[in-house]
C-alpha positions in Angstrom: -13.4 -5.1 0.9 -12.9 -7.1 -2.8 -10.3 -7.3 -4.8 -12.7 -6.4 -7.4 -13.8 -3.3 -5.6 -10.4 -2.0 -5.2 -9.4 -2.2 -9.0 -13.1 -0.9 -9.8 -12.2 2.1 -7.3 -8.5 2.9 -8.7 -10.0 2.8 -12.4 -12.2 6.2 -11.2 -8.3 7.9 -10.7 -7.5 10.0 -13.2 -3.8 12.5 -13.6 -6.5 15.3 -12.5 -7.4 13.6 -9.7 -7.3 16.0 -6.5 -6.3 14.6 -3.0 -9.3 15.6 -0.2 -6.3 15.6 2.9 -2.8 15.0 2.8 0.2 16.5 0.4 0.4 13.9 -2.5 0.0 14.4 -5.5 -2.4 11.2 -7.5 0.9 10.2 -9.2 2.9 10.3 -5.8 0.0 8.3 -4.2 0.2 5.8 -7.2 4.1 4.7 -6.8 3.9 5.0 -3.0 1.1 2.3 -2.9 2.8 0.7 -5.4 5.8 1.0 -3.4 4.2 -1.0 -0.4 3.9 -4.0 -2.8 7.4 -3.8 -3.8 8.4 -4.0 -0.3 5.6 -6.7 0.9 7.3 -8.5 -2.6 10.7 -8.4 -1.2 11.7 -6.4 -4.6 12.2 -3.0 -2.5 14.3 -2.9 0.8 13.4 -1.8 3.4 14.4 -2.1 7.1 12.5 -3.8 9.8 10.9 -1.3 12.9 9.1 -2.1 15.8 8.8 -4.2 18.8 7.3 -7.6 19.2 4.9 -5.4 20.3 4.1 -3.9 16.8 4.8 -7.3 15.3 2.7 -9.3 17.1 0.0 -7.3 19.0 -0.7 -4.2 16.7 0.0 -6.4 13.2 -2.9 -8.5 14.7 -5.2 -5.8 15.5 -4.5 -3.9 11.6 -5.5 -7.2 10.0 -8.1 -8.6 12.3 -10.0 -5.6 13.1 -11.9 -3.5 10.4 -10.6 -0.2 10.9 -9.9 2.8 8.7 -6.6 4.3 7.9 -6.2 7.8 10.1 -5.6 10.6 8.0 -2.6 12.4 7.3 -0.8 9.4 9.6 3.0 9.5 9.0 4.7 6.8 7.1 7.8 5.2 7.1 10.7 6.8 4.8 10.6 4.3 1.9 7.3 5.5 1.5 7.3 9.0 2.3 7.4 11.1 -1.3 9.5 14.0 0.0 12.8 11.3 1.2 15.0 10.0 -1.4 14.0 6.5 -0.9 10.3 6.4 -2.9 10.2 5.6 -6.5 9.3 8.9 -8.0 6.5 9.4 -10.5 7.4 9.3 -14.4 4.0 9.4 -16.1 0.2 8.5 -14.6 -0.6 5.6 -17.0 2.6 4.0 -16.5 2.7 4.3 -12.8 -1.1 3.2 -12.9 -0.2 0.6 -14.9 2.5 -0.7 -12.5 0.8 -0.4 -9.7 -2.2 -3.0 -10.9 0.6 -5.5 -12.4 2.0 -5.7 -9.0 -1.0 -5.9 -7.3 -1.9 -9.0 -9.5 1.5 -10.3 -9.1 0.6 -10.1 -5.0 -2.6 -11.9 -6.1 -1.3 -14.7 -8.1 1.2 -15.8 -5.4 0.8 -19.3 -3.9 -1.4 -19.7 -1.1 1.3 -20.6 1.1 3.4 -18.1 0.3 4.4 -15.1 3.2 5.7 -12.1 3.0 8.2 -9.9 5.6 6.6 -6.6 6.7 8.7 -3.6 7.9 6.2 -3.6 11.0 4.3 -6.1 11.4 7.2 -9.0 10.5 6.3 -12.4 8.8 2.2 -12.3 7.5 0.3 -14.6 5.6 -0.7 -13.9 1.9 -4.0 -13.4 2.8 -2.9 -10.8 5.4 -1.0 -8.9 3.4 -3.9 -8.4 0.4 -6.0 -7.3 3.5 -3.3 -5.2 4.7 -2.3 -3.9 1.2 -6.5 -3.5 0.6 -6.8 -1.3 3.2 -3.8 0.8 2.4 -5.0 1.2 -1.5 -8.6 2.0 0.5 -7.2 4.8 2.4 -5.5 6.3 -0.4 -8.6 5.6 -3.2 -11.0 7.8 0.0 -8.0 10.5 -0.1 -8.6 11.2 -3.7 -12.2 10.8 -3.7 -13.0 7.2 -5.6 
């Protein structure tokens, strides 16, 4: 999936936006994606879980083979948008606004920079854009763009 395809897909959101599975509301959905960038940024904590298992094996398999998202799949607590660790919504332009910023910010970062993921440990830039692309992917099929 492009880059350009992503931000062409999260332009079709709109504050009416209704999710297709799932509880979130389009605004939760907004700062919880744009929650995963915070974290992939190192501008959000959040604590490492797994095994070398999930950081080596399954981290491998997410970026390496094209698969979709499962629906309704449980995510970690900094994410979730009913524990007190998620940035809450404020308003849908702002938090759609935010959320493209960062995900520029992700994109303008050095080649050679990596990033620490709560699962999957130490990844490349490139594997975290193809990580973070098929998170934004799962979310944009949710609510229909």
């Amino acid at each position: 999936m492009a880059t350009s395809d992503v931000l062409n897909r999260l332009s079709q959101l709109t504050p009416d936006s209704q999710r297709l599975w799932g509880s979130m509301s389009v605004n939760q959905m907004l700062t919880h994606v744009t929650d995963q960038i915070r974290i992939c940024l190192g501008e959000l904590p959040s604590k490492p879980r797994g095994s070398w298992l999930t950081r080596k094996i399954v981290g491998w398999i997410a970026v390496n083979i094209p698969l979709q998202m499962p629906k309704n799949m449980k995510t970690i607590a900094e994410l979730d948008p009913n524990k007190k660790y998620m940035t809450q919504p404020t308003d849908f332009q702002e938090d759609f606004d935010t959320l493209i910023a960062l995900y520029n910010k992700m994109l303008k970062l050095p080649e050679t920079h990596h990033f620490e993921h709560p699962v999957f440990g130490k990844l490349s830039k490139k594997e975290v854009i193809k990580l973070t692309d098929i998170h934004l992917d799962h979310h944009l099929r949710q609510f229909g763009a």
